[in-house]
mmCIF file as gemmi writes it, N, C-alpha and C atoms, coordinates in Angstrom:
data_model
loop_
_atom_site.group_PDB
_atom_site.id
_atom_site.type_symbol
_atom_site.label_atom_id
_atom_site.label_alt_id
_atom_site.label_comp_id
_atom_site.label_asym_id
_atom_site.label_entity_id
_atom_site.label_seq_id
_atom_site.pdbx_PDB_ins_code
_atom_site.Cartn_x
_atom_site.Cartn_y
_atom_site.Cartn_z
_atom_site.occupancy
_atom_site.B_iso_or_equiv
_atom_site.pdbx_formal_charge
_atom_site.auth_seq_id
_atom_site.auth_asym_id
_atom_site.pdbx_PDB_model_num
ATOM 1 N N . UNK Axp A 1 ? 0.827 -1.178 0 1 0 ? 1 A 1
ATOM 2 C CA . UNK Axp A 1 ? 0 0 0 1 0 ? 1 A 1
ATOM 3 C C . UNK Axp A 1 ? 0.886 1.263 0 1 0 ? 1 A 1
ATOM 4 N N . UNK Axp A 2 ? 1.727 1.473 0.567 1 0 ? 2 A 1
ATOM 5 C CA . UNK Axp A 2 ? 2.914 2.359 0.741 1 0 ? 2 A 1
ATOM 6 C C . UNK Axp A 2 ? 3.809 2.776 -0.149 1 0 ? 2 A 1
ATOM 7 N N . UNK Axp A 3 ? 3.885 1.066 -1.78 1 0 ? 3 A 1
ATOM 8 C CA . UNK Axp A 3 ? 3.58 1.284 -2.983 1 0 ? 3 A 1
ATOM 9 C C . UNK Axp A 3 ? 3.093 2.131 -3.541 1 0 ? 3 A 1
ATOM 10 N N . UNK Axp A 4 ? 1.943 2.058 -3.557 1 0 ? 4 A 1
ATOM 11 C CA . UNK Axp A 4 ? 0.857 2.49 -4.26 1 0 ? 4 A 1
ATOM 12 C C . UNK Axp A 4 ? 0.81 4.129 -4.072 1 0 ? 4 A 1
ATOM 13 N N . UNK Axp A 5 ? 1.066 4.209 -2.608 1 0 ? 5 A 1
ATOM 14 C CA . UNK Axp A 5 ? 0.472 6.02 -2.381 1 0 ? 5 A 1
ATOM 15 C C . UNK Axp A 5 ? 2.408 6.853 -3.267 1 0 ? 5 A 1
ATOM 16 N N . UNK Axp A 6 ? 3.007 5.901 -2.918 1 0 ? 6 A 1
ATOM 17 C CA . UNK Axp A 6 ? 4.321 6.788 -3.176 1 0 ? 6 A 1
ATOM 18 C C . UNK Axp A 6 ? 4.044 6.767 -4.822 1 0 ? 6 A 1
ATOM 19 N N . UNK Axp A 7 ? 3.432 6.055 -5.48 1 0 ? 7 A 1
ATOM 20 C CA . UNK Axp A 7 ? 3.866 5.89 -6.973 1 0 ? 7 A 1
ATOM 21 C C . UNK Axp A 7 ? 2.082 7.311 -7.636 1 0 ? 7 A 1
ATOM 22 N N . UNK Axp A 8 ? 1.251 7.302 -6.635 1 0 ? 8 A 1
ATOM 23 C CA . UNK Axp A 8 ? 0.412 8.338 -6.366 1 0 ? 8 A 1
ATOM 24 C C . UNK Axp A 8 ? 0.967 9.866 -6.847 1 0 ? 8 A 1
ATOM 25 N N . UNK Axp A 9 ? 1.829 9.948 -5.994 1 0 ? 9 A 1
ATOM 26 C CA . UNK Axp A 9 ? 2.518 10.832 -5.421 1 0 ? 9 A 1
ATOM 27 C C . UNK Axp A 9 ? 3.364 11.541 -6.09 1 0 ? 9 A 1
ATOM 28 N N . UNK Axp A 10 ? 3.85 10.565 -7.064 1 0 ? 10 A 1
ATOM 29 C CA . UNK Axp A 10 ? 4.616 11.337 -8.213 1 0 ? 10 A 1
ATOM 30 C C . UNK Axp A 10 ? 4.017 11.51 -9.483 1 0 ? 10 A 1
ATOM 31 N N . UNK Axp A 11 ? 2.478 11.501 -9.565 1 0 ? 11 A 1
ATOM 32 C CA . UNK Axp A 11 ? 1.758 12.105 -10.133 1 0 ? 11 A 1
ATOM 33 C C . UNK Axp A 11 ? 1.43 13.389 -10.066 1 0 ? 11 A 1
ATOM 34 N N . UNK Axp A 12 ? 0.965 13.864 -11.256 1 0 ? 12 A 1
ATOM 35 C CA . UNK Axp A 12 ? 0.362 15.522 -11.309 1 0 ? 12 A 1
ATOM 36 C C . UNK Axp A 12 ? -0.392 15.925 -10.458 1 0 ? 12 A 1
ATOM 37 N N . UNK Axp A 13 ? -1.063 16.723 -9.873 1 0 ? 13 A 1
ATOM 38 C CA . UNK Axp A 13 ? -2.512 17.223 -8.732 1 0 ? 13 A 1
ATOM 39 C C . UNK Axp A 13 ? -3.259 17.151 -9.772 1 0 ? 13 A 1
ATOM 40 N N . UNK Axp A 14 ? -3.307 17.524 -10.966 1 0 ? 14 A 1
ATOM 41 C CA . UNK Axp A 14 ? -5.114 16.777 -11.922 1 0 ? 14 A 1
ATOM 42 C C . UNK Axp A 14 ? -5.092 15.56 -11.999 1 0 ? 14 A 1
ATOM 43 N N . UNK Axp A 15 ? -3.993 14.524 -12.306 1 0 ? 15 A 1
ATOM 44 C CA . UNK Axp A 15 ? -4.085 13.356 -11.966 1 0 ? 15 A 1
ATOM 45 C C . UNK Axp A 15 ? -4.176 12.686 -10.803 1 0 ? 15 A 1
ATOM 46 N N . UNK Axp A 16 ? -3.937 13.069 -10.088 1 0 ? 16 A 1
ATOM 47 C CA . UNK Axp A 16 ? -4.547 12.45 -8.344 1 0 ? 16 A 1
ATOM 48 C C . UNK Axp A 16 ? -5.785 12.963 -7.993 1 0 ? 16 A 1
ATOM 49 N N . UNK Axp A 17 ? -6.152 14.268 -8.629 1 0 ? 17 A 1
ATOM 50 C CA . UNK Axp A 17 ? -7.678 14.342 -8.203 1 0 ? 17 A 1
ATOM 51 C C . UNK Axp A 17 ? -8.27 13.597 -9.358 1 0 ? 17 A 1
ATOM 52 N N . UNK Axp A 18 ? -8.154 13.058 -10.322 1 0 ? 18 A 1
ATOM 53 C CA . UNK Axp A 18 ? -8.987 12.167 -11.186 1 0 ? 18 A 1
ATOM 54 C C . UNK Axp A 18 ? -8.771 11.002 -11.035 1 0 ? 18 A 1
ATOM 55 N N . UNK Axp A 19 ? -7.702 10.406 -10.228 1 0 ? 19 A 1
ATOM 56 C CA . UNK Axp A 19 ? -7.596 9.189 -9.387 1 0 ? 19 A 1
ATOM 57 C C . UNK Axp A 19 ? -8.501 8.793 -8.207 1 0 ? 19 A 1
ATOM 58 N N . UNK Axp A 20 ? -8.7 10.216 -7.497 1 0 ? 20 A 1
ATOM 59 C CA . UNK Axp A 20 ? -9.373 9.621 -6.147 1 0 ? 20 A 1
ATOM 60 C C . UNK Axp A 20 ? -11.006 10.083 -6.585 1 0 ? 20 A 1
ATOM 61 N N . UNK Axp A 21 ? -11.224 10.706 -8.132 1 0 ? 21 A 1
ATOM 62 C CA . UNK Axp A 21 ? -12.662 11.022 -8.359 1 0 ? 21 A 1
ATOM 63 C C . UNK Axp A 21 ? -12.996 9.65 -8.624 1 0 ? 21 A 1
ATOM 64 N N . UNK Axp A 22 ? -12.438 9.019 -9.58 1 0 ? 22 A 1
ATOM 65 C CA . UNK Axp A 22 ? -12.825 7.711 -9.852 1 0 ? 22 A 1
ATOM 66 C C . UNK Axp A 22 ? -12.945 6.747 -8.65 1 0 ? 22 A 1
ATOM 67 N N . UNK Axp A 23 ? -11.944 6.497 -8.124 1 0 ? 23 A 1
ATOM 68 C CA . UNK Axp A 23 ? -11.956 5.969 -6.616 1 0 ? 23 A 1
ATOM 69 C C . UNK Axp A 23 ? -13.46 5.816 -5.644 1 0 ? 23 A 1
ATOM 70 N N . UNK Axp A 24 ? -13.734 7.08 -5.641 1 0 ? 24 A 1
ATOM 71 C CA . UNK Axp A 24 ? -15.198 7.512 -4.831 1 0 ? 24 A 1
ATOM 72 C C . UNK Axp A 24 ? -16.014 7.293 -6.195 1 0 ? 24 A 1
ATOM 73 N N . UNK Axp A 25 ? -16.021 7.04 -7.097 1 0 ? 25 A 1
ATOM 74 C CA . UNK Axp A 25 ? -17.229 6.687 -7.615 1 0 ? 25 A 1
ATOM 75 C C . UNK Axp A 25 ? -17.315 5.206 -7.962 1 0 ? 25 A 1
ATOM 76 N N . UNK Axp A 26 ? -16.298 5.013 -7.941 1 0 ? 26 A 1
ATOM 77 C CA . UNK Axp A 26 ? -16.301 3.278 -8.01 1 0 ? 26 A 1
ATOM 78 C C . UNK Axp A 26 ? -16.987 2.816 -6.259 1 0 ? 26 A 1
ATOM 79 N N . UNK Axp A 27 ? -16.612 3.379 -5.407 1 0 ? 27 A 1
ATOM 80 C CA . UNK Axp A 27 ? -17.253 2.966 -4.159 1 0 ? 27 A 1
ATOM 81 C C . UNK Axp A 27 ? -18.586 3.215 -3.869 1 0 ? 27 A 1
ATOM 82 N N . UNK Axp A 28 ? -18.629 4.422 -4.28 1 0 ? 28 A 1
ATOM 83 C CA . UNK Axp A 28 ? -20.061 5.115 -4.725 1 0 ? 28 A 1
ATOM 84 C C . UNK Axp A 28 ? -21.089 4.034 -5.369 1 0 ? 28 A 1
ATOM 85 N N . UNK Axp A 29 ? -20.626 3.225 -6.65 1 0 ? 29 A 1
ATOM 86 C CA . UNK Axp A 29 ? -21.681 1.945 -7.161 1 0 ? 29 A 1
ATOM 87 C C . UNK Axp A 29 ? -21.676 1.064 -6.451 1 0 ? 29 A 1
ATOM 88 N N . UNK Axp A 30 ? -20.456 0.691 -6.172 1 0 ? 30 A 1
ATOM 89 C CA . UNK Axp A 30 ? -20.296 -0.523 -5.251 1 0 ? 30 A 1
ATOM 90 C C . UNK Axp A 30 ? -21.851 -0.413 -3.747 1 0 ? 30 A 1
ATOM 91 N N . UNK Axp A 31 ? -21.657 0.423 -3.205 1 0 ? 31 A 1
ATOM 92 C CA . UNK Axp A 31 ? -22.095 0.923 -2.094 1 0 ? 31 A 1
ATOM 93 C C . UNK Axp A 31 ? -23.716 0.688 -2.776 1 0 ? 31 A 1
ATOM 94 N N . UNK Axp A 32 ? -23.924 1.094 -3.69 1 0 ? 32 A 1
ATOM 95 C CA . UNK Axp A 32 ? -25.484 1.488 -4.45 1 0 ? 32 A 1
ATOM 96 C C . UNK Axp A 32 ? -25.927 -0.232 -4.846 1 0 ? 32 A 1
ATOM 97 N N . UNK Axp A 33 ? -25.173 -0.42 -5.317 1 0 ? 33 A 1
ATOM 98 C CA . UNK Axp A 33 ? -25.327 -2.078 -6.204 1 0 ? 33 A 1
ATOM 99 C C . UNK Axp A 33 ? -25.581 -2.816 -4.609 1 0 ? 33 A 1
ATOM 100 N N . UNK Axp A 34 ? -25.109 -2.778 -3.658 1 0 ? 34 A 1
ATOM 101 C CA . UNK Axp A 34 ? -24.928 -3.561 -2.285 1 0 ? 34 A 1
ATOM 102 C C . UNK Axp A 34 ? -26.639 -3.343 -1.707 1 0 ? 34 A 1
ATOM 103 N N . UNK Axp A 35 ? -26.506 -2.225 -1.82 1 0 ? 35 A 1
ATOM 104 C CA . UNK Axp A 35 ? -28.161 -1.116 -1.21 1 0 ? 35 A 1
ATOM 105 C C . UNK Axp A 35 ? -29.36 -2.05 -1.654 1 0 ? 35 A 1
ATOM 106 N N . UNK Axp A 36 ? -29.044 -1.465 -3.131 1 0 ? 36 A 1
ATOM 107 C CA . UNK Axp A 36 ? -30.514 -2.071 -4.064 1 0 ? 36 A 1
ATOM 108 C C . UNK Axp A 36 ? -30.301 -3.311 -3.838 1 0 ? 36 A 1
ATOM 109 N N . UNK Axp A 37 ? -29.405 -4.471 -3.955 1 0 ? 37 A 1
ATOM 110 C CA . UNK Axp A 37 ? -29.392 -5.823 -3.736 1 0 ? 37 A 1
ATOM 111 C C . UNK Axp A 37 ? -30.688 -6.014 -2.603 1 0 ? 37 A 1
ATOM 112 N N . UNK Axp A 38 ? -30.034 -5.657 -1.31 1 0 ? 38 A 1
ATOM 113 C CA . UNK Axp A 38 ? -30.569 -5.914 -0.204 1 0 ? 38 A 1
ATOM 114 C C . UNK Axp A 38 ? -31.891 -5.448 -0.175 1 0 ? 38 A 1
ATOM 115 N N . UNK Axp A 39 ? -32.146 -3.993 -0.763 1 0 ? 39 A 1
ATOM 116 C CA . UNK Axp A 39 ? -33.733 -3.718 -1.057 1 0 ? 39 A 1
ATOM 117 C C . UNK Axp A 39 ? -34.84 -5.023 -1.513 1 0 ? 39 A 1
ATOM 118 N N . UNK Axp A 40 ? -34.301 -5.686 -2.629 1 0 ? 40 A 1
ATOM 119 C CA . UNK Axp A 40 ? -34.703 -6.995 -2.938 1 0 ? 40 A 1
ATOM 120 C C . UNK Axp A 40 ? -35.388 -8.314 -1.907 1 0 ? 40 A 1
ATOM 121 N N . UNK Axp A 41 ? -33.655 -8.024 -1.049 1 0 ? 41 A 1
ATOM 122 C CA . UNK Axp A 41 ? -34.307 -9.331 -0.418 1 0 ? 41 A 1
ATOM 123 C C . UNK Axp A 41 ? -35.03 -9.012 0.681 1 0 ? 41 A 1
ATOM 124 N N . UNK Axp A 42 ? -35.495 -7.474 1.183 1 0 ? 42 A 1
ATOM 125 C CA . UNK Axp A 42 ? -36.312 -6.968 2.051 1 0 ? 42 A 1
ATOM 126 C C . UNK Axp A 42 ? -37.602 -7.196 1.51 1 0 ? 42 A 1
ATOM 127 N N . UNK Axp A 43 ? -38.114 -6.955 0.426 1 0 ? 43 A 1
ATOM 128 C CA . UNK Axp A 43 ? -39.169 -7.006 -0.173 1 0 ? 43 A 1
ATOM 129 C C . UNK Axp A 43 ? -39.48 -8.305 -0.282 1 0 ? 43 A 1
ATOM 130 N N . UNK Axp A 44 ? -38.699 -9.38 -0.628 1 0 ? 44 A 1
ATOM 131 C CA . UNK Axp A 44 ? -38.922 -11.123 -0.709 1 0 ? 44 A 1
ATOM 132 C C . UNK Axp A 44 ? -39.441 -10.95 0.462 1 0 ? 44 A 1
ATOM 133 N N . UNK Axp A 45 ? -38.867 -10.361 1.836 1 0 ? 45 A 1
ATOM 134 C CA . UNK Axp A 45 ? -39.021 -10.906 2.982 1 0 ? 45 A 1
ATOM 135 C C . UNK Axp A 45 ? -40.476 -10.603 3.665 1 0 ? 45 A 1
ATOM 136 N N . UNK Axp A 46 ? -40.872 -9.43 3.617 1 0 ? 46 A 1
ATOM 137 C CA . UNK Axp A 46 ? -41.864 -8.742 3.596 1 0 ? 46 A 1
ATOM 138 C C . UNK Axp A 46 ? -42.882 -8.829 2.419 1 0 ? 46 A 1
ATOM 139 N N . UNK Axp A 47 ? -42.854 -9.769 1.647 1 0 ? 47 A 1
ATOM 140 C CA . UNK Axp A 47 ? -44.103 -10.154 0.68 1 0 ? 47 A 1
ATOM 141 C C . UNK Axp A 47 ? -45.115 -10.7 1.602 1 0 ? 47 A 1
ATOM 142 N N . UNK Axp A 48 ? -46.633 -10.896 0.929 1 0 ? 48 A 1
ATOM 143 C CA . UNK Axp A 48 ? -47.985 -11.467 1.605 1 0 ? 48 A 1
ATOM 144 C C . UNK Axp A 48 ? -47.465 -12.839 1.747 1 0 ? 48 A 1
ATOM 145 N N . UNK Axp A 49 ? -48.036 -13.573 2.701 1 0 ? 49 A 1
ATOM 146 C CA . UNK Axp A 49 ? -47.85 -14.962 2.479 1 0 ? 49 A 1
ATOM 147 C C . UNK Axp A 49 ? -49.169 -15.407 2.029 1 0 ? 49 A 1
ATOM 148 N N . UNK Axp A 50 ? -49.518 -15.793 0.7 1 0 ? 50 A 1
ATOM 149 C CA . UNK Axp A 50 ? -50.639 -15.652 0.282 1 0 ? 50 A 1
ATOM 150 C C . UNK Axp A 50 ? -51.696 -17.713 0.471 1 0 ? 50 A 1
ATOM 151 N N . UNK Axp A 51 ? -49.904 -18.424 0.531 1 0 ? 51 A 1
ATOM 152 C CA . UNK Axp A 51 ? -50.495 -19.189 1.091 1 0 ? 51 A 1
ATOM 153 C C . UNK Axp A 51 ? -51.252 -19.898 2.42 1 0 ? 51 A 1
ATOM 154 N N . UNK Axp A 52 ? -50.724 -19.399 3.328 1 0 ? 52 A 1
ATOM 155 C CA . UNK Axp A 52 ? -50.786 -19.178 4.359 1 0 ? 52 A 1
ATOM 156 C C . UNK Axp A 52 ? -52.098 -18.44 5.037 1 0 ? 52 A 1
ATOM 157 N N . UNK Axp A 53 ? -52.47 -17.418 3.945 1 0 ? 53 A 1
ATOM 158 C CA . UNK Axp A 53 ? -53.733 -16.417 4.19 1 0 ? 53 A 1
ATOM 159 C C . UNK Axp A 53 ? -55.227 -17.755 3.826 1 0 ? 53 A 1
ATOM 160 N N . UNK Axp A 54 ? -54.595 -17.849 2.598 1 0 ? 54 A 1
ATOM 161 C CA . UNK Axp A 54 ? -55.791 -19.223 2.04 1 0 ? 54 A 1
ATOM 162 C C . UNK Axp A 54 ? -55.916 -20.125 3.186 1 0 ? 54 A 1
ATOM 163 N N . UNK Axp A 55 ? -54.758 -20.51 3.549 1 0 ? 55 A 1
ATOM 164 C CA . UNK Axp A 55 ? -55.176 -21.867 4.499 1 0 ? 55 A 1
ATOM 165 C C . UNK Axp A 55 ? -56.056 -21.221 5.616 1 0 ? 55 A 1
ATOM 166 N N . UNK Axp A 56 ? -56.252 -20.394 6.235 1 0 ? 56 A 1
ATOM 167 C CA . UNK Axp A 56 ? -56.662 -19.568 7.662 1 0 ? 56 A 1
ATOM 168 C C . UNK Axp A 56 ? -58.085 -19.234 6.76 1 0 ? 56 A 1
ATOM 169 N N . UNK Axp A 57 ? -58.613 -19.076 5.661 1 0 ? 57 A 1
ATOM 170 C CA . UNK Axp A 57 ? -59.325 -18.429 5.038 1 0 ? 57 A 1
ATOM 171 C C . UNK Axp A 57 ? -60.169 -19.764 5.34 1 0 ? 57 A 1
ATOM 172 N N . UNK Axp A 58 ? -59.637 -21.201 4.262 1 0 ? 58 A 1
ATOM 173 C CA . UNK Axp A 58 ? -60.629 -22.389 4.511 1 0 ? 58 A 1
ATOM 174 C C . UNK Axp A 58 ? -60.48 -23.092 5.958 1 0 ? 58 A 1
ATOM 175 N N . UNK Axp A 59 ? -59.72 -22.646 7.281 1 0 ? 59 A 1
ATOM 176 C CA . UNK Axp A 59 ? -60.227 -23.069 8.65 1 0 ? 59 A 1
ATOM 177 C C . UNK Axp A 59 ? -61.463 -22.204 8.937 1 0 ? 59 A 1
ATOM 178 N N . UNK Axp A 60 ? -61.712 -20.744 8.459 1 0 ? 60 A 1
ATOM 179 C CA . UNK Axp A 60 ? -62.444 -20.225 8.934 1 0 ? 60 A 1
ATOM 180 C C . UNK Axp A 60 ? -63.998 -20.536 8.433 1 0 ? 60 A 1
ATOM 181 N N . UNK Axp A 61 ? -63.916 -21.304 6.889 1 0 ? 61 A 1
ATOM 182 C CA . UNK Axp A 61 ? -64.869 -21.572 6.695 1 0 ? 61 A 1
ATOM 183 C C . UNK Axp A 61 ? -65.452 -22.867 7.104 1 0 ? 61 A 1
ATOM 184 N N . UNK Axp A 62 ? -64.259 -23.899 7.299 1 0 ? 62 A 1
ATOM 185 C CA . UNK Axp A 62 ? -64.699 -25.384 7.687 1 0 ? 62 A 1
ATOM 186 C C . UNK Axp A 62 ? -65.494 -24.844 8.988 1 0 ? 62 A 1
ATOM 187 N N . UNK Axp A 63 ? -64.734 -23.888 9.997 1 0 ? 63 A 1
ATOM 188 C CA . UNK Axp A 63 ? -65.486 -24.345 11.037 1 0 ? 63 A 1
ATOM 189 C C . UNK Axp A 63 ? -67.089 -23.212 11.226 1 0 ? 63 A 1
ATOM 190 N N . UNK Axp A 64 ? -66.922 -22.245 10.417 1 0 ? 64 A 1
ATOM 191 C CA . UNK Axp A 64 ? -68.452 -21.856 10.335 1 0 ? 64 A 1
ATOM 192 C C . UNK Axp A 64 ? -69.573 -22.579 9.181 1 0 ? 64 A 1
ATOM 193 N N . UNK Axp A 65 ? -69.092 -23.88 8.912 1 0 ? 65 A 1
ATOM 194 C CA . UNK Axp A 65 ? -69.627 -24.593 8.208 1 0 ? 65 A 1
ATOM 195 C C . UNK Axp A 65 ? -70.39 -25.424 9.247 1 0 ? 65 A 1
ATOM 196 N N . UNK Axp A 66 ? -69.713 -25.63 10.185 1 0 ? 66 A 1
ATOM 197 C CA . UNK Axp A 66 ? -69.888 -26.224 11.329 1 0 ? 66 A 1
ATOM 198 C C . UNK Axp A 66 ? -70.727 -26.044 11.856 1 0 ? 66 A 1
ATOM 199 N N . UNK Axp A 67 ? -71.259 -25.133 12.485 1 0 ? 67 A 1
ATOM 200 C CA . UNK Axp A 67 ? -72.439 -23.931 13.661 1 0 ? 67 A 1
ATOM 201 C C . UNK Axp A 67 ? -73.603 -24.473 12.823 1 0 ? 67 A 1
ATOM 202 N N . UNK Axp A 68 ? -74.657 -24.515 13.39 1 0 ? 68 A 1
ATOM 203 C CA . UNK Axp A 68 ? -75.857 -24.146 13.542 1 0 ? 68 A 1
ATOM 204 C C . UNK Axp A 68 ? -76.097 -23.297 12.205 1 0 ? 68 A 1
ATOM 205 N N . UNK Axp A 69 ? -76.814 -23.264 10.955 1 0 ? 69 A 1
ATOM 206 C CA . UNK Axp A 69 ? -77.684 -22.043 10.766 1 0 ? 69 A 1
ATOM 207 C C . UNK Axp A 69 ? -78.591 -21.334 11.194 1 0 ? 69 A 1
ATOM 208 N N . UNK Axp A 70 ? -78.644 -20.383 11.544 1 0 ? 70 A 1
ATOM 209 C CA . UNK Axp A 70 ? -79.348 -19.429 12.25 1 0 ? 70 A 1
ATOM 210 C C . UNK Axp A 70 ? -80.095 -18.44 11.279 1 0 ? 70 A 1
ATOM 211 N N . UNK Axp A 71 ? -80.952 -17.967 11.424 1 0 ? 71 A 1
ATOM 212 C CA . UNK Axp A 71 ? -81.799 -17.026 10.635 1 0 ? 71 A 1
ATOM 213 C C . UNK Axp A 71 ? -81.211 -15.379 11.018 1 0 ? 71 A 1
ATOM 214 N N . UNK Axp A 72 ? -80.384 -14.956 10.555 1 0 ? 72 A 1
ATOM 215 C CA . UNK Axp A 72 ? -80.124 -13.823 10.641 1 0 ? 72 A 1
ATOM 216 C C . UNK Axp A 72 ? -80.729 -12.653 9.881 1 0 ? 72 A 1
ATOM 217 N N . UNK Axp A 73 ? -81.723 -12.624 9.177 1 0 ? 73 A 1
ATOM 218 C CA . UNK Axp A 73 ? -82.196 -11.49 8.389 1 0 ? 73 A 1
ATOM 219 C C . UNK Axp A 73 ? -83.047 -10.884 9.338 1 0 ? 73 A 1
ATOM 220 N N . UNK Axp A 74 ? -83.229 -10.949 10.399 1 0 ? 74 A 1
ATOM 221 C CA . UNK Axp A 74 ? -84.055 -9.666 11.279 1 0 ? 74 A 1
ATOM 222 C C . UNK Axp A 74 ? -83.09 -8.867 12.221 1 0 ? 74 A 1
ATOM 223 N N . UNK Axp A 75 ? -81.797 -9.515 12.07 1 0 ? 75 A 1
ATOM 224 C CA . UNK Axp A 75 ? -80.739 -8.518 12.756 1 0 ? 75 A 1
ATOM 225 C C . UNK Axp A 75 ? -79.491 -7.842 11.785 1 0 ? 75 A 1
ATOM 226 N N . UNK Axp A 76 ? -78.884 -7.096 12.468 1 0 ? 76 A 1
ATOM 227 C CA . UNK Axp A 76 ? -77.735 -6.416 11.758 1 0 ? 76 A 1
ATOM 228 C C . UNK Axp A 76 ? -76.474 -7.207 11.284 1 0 ? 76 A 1
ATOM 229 N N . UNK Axp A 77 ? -76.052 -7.175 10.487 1 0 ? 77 A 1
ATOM 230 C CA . UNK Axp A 77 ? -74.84 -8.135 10.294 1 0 ? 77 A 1
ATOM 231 C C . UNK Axp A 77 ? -73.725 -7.321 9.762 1 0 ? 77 A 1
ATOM 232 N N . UNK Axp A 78 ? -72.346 -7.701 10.746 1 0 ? 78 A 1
ATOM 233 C CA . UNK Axp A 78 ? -71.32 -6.583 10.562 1 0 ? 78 A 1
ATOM 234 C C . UNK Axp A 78 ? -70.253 -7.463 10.309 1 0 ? 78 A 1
ATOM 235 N N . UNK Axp A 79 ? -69.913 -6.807 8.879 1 0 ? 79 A 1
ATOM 236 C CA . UNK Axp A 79 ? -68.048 -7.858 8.809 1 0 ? 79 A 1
ATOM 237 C C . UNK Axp A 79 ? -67.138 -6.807 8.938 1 0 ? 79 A 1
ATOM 238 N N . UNK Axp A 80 ? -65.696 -7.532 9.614 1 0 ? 80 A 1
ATOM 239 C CA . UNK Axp A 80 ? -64.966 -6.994 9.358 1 0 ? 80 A 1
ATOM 240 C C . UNK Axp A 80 ? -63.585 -8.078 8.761 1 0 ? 80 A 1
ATOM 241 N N . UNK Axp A 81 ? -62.66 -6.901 8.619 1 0 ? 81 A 1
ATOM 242 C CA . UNK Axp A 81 ? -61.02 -7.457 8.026 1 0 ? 81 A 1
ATOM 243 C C . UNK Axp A 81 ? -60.091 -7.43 9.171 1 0 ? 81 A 1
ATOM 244 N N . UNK Axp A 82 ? -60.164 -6.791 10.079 1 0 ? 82 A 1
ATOM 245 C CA . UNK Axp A 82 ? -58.937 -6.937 11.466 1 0 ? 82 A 1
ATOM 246 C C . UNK Axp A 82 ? -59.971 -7.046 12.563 1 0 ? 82 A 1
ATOM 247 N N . UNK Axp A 83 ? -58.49 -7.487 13.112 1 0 ? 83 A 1
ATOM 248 C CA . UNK Axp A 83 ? -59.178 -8.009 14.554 1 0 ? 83 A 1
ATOM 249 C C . UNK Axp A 83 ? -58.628 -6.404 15.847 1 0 ? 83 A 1
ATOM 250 N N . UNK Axp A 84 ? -59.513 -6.437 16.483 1 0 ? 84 A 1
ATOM 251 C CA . UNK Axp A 84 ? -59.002 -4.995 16.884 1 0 ? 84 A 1
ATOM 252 C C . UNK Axp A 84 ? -58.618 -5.341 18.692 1 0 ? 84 A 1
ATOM 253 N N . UNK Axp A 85 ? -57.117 -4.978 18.622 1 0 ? 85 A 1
ATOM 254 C CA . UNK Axp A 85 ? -56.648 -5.261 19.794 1 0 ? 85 A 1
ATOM 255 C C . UNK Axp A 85 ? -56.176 -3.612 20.594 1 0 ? 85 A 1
ATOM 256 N N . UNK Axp A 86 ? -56.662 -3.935 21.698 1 0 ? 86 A 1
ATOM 257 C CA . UNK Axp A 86 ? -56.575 -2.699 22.521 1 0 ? 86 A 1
ATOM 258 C C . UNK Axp A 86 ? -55.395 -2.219 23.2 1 0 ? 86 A 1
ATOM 259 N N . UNK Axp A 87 ? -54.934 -3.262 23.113 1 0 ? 87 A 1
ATOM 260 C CA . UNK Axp A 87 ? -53.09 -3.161 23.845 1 0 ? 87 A 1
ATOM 261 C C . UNK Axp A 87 ? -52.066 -2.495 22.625 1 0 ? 87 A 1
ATOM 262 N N . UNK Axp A 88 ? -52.936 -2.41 21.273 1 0 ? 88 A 1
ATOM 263 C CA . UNK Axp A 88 ? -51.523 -1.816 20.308 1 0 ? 88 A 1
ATOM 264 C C . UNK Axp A 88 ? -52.151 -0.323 20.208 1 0 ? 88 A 1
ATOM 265 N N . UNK Axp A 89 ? -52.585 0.511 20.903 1 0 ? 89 A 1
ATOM 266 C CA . UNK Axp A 89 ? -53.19 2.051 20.901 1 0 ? 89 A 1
ATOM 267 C C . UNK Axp A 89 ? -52.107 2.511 21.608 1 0 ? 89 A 1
């Protein structure tokens, strides 16, 4: 390394600043190419698990397949999509 900076060194000052421009931009992609990689496998990681949703989808129906039919058209009927927990407020 001690190489390298002395043989630097007996270069011009426009050539050492177009040495260390390149330098920082080669680290500069490197650094970017590393980034976006990992963006990738954040997003793999954080995808729906869509199988997983299905399976919970047909327990929920096997077992209200299950119950009793009941005549519900003289009362209100409310769906929802979450379950609402009071401890995450």
């Amino acid at each position: 390394m001690k190489r390298y900076f002395d043989h630097i060194k007996t270069k011009s000052p426009h050539e050492r600043r177009q040495h260390a421009m390149q330098v920082a931009c080669g680290a500069s992609v490197l650094i970017a190419l590393i980034w976006l990689t990992s963006l990738g496998f954040q997003a793999q990681r954080n995808a729906p698990q869509t199988v997983s949703a299905n399976q919970d989808q047909t327990q929920v129906a096997n077992v209200a397949s299950s119950l009793p039919n009941v005549d519900t058209s003289s009362g209100i009927q409310v769906a929802t999509t979450s379950v609402f927990d009071p401890t995450q407020q």
